[in-house]
C-alpha positions in Angstrom: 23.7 88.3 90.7 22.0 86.8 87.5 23.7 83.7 86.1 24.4 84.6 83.0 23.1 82.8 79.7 26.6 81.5 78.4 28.2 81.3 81.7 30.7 78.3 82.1 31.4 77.8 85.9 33.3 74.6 86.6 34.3 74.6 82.4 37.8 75.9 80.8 37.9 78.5 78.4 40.6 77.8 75.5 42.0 80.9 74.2 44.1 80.6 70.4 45.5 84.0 68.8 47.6 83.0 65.9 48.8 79.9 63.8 50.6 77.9 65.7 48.1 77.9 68.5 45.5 76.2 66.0 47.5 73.2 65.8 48.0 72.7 69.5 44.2 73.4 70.4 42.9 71.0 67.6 43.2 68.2 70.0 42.8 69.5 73.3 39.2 70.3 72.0 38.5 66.9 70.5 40.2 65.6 73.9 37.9 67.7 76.0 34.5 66.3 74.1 35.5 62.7 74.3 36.3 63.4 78.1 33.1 65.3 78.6 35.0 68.4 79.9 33.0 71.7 79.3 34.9 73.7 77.1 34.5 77.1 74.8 37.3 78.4 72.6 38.2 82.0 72.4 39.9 83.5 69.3 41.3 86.6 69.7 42.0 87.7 66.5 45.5 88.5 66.7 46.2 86.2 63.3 44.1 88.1 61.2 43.9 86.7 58.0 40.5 85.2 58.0 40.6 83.3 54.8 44.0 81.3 56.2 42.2 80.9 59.9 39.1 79.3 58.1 41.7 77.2 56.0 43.2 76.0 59.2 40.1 75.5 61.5 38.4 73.5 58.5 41.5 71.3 57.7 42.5 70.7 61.5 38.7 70.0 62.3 38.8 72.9 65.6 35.3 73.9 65.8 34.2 77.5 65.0 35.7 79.7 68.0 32.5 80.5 70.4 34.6 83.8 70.5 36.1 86.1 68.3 37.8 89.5 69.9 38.7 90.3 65.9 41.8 91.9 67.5 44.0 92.4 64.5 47.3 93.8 63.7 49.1 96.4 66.3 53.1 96.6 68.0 53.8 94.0 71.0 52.0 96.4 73.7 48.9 97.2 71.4 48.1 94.3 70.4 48.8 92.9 73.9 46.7 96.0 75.8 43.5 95.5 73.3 43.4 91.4 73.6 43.3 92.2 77.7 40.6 95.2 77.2 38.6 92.9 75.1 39.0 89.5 76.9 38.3 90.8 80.3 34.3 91.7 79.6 34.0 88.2 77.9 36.1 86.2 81.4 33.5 88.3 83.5 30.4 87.0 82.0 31.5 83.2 81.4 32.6 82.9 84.6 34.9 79.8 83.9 37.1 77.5 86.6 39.9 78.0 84.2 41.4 79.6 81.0 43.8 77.3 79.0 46.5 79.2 77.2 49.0 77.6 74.7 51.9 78.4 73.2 54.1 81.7 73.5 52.0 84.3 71.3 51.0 87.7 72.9 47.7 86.2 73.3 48.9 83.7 75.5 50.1 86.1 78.4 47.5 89.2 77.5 44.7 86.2 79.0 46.7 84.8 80.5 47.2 88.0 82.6 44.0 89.0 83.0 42.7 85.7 84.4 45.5 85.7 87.1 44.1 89.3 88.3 40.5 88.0 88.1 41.3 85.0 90.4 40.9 82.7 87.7 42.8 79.7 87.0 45.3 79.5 84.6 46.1 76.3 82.2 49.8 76.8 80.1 49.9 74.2 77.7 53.6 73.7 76.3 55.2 75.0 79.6 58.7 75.7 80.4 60.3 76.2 76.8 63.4 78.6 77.1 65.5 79.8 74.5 67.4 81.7 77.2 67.2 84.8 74.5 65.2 87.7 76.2 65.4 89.8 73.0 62.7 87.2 71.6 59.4 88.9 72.4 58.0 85.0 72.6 60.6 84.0 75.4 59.1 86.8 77.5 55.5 85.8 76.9 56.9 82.2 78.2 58.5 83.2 81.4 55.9 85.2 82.4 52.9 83.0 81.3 54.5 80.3 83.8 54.9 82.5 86.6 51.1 83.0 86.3 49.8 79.5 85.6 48.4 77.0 87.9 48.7 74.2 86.1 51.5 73.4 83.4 52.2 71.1 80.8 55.3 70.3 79.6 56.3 68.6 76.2 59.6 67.1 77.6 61.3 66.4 80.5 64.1 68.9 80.9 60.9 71.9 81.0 60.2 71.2 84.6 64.1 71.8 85.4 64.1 75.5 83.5 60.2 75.7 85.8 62.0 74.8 89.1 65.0 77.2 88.8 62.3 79.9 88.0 60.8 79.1 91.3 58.0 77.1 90.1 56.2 74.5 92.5 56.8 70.8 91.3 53.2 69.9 91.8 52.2 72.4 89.8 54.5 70.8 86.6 52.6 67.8 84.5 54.6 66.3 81.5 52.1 65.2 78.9 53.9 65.4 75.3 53.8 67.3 72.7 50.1 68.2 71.2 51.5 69.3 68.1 52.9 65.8 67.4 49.0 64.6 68.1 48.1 66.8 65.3 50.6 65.8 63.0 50.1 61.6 63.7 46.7 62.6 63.0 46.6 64.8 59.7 49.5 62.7 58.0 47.3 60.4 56.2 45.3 63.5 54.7 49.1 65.4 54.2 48.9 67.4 50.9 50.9 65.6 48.1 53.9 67.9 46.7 52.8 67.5 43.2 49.4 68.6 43.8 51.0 71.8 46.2 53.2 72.9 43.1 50.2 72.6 40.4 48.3 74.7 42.6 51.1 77.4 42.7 51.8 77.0 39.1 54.9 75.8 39.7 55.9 73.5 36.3 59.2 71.8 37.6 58.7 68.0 39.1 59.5 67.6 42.1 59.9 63.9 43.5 59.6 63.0 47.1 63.7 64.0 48.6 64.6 65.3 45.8 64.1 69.0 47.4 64.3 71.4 50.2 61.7 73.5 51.8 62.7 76.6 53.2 60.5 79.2 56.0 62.0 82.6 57.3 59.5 84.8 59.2 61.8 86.1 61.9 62.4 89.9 62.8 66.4 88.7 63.5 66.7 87.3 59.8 64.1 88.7 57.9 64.2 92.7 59.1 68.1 93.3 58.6 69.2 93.9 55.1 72.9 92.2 55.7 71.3 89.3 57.5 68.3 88.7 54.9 71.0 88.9 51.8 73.3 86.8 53.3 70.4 84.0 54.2 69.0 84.3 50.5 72.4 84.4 48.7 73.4 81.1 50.7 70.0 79.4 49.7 70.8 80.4 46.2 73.8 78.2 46.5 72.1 75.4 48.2 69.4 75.4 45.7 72.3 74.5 42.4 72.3 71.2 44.2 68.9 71.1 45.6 66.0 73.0 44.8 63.9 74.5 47.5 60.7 75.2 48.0 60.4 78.4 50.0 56.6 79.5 50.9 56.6 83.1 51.6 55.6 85.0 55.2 53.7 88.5 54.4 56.8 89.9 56.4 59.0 88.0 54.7 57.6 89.5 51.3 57.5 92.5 52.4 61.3 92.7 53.6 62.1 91.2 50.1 61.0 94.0 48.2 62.0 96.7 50.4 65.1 95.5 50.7 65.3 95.1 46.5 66.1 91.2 46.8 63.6 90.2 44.2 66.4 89.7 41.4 68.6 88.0 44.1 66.4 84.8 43.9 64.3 85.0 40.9 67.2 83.6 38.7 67.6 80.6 41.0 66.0 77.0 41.8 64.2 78.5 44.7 60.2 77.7 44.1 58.3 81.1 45.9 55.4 79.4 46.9 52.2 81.6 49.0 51.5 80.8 52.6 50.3 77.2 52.8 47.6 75.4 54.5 48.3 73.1 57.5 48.0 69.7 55.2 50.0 71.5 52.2 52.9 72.1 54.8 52.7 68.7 56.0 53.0 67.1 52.5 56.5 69.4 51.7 57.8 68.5 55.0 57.1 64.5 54.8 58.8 64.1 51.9 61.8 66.8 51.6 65.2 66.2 51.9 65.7 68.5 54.8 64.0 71.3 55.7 65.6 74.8 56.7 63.8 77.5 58.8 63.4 79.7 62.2 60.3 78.5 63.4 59.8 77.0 66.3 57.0 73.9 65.5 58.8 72.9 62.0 61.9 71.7 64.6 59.3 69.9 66.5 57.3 68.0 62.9 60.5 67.6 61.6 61.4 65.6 64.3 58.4 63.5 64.6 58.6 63.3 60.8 62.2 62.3 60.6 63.5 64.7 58.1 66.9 66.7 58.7 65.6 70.0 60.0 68.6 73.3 59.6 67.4 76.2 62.5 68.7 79.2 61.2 68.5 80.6 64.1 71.7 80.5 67.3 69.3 79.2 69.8 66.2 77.2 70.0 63.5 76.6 73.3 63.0 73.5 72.1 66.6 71.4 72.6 64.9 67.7 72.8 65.1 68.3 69.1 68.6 68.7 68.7 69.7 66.3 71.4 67.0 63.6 70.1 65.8 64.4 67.3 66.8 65.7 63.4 67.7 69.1 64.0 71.0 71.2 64.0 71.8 74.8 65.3 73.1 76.9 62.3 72.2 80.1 62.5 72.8 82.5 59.9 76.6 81.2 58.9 76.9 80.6 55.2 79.7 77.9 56.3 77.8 76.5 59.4 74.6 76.0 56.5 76.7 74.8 53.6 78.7 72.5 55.5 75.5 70.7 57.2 73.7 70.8 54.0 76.9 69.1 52.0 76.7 66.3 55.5 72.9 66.1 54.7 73.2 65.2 51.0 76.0 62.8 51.3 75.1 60.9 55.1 71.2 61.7 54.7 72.6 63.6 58.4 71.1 63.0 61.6 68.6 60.4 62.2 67.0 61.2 65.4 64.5 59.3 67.8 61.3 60.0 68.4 61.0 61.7 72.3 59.1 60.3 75.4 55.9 60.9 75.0 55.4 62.3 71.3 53.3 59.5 70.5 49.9 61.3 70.1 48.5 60.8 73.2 49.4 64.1 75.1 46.0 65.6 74.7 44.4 62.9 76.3 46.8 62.9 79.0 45.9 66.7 79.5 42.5 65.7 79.4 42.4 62.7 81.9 45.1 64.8 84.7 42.3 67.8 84.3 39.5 66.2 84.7 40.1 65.0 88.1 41.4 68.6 88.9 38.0 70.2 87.8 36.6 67.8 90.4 38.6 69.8 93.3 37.8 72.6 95.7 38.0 75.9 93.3 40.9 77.8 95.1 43.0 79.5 92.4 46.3 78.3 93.5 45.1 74.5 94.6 47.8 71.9 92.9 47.2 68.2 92.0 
């Protein structure tokens, strides 16, 4: 058969979907080119929004994806049927030794399944995360995106425990770090400053560095249940008499809002509704807030490596290094649980944290170096190193 033109044997093909995929790819591509390790990147489109995905690639310096399957919008098994339908003719004519998947986003297991049927490797970068919480679509992604990799990289230690009681094989397991924290050591210099942030949002109070909160909800379990939403809004209204908090807005989250008639519910209130922010923008609110409330998964991790009292409204997190070590506290959706840490925050300046093993900035490198020497082996799809 004809070698095809673009064809990538012995290279990796990087697959991102959605935001917080940019962030952990931005440095396993610069760490691939320094190492001299052939690599494409794949978009598939599932984060639509192309204005915000040029935002992102441009201020996280990813190159231009090679790839875009243009995807788009679609429920859990549509969106994960057409990333595999597409993805499939695009695996069969590059032909790589692998396909690096990150994260928990239904990209991540739609390649991440089709490369395991086509007897092509499979690279999980951020392995072994468990909430424990199958009613969170991205803890199924997880699980089964691990049961299908060949090589997995962990971001702290007690991931290769949760990978061994699934039955994963040790040899298999590589702790490397955390990539986002990479990113973040990386981009803080260029961090957007608050004030320039609010002038662009035309918001006229000042805002000095800790003298405010930043707030993100995007979560079906807060955001898509009336009770649940009014009860997280009218307890932010009360944190926001003492501190004002900056809260920029998820289309879902918007959405919800209005439906819902919550729109007079806040607009009366120190709460700033800012749009969705750029990579650096975020940054810049995180580094210098007071603390930081939200359900997302990576702002526990930067808050961390930023040191700034993180609030997960949320009763469970995949990600416990930053409770045990680092700045963040399990709250949920309990007006008392989030009052009383936020009263502990402003009068203790609350949990200090450490920095974790291996959130130094490095982990990309270390990805790089361990596969390099990997490429270099017989190709058999289930050969350890």
């Amino acid at each position: 058969m004809a070698e095809h033109p673009d064809a990538l044997q012995g290279g990796v093909l990087c697959v991102v979907g959605a935001r917080p995929n940019f962030m952990k790819i931005a440095p396993i591509m610069a760490a691939f080119a320094e190492s001299g390790i052939p690599a494409r990147l794949l978009h598939t489109g599932q984060h639509y929004d192309e204005a915000m995905n040029q935002r992102f690639f441009a201020d996280l310096g990813i190159p231009e994806p090679d790839i875009n399957l243009e995807v788009g919008s679609g429920s859990h098994a549509q969106q994960t049927a057409e990333i595999m339908r597409r993805f499939e003719p695009v695996l069969d004519a590059l032909r790589p030794r692998a396909v690096l998947v990150v994260g928990d986003v239904n990209s991540t297991i739609a390649c991440a399944l089709v490369a395991a049927k086509k007897g092509v490797a499979v690279i999980h970068v951020e392995a072994g995360l468990r909430s424990f919480d199958r009613s969170m679509p991205e803890e199924i992604n997880r699980v089964l995106t691990d049961q299908l990799s060949d090589l997995l990289y962990t971001t702290e230690r007690s991931a290769a425990t949760n990978l061994a009681r699934e039955g994963i094989d040790p040899s298999h397991i590589h702790f490397v770090g955390n990539v986002m924290i990479d990113t973040l050591r990386h981009n803080l210099p260029r961090a957007v400053p608050v004030a320039v942030t609010l002038a662009t949002a035309g918001v006229t109070d000042s805002l000095a560095p800790g003298g405010y909160g930043v707030l993100t909800l995007h979560r079906p379990s807060n955001v898509d249940h009336a009770p649940t939403l009014t009860r997280l809004l009218a307890t932010m209204k009360e944190i926001a008499l003492q501190l004002p908090l900056l809260f920029p807005l998820h289309p879902r989250t918007r959405a919800r809002i209005r439906e819902f008639g919550l729109e007079k519910l806040i607009s009366d209130s120190r709460i700033h509704l800012l749009p969705p922010q750029g990579y650096l923008e975020m940054l810049g609110l995180m580094r210098d807030a007071r603390l930081v409330l939200t359900d997302s998964g990576g702002i526990q991790e930067e808050t961390t490596a930023l040191g700034v009292p993180c609030l997960t409204l949320r009763e469970n997190t995949e990600r416990p290094i930053t409770v045990e070590e680092g700045t963040n506290t399990l709250v949920g959706s309990s007006r008392e649980a989030i009052l009383a840490t936020v009263a502990d925050i402003l009068a203790t300046g609350g949990k200090a944290g450490r920095l974790p093993e291996y959130w130094d900035g490095q982990a990309a490198r270390r990805i790089a170096a361990h596969l390099s020497g990997w490429l270099k082996l017989p190709c058999a799809r289930t050969k350890a190193a």
